[in-house]
N, C-alpha and C positions, 0 to 999 in steps of 0.2 A: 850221081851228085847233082846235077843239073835239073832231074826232075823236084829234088831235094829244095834246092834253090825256088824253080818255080812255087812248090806247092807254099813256102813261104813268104814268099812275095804276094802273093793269093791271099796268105792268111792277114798279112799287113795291110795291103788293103781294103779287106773285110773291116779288120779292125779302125782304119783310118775312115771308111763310110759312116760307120755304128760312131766314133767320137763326134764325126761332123753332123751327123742327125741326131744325136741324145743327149751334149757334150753341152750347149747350153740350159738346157732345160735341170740338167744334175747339178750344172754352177748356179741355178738360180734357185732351186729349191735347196742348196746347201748354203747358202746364205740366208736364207729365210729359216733355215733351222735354227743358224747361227746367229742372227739379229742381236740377240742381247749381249753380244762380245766383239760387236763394229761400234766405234768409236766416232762420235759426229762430230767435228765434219770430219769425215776422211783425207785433211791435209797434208803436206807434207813438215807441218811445221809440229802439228798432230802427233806424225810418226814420230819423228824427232827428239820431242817429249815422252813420248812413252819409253823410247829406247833407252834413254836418259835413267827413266824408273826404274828398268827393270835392269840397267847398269848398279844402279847404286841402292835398288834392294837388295842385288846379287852382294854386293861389296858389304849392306851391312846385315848379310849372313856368316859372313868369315869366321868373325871368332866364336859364334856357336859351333859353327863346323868344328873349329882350331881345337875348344874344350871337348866336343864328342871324340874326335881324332885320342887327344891325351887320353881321354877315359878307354876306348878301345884295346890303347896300349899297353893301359896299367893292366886288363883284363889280361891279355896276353903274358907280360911280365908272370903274373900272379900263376895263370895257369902252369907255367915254365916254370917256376919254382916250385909246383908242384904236380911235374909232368911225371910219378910215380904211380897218382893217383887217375890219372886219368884213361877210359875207356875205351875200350876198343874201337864202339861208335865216333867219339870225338878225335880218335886218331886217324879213320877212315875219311874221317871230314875234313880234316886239317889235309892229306894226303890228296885228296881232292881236290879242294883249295888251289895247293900248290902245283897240281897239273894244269889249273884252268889257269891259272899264272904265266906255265910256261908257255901252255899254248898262244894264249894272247901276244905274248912276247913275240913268237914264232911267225903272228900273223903282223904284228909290226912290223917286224924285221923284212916278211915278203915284200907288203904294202911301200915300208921305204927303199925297197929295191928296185921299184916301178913296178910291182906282179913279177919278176922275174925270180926262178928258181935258184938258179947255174949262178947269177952276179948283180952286178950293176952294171946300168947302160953309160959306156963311154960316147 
């Protein structure tokens, strides 16, 4: 175990040299890629503003979402009314669907337990 530990410790500062020799040369040719999406002057008042934007472009996407959402549902309704006619394939998808549901759930459910399996931390 111990050898374990060293040869990682070894590999992290391997890696900690290679950031602090390459580490700005990558930050500064990745902003020169990126130029045309830095915003002048880079203020804070700048930032501020833009947050602001992309607050209230998100806000007025809502009710296109809200109408896609209803339209989604009617799809569903419609298929469920006519869940006789439907395929093997589209029942295998839907059954699918419904797993990757629970699972998500599942990883909720860890994640607000703190990562813990057995409970929550008192």
């Amino acid at each position: 175990m111990a050898s374990k530990f060293l040869q990682l410790k070894v590999k992290a500062a391997q890696a900690s040299q290679f950031v602090a020799k390459h580490g700005a040369a990558y930050y500064n040719q990745l902003l020169e890629q990126n130029k045309e999406y830095i915003v002048q002057p880079p203020t804070l008042e700048t930032c501020h503003e833009l947050s602001k934007k992309l607050l209230y472009t998100r806000m007025s996407s809502i009710p296109v979402r809200y109408e896609s959402f209803w339209k989604e549902v009617e799809g569903v309704k419609h298929m469920w009314r006519n869940r006789q006619d439907l395929t093997v394939e589209e029942l295998g998808i839907a059954a699918v669907f419904g797993l990757e549901l629970f699972g998500w759930f599942c990883v909720g459910e860890i994640a607000g337990r703190g990562f813990t399996f057995t409970g929550y931390y008192v």
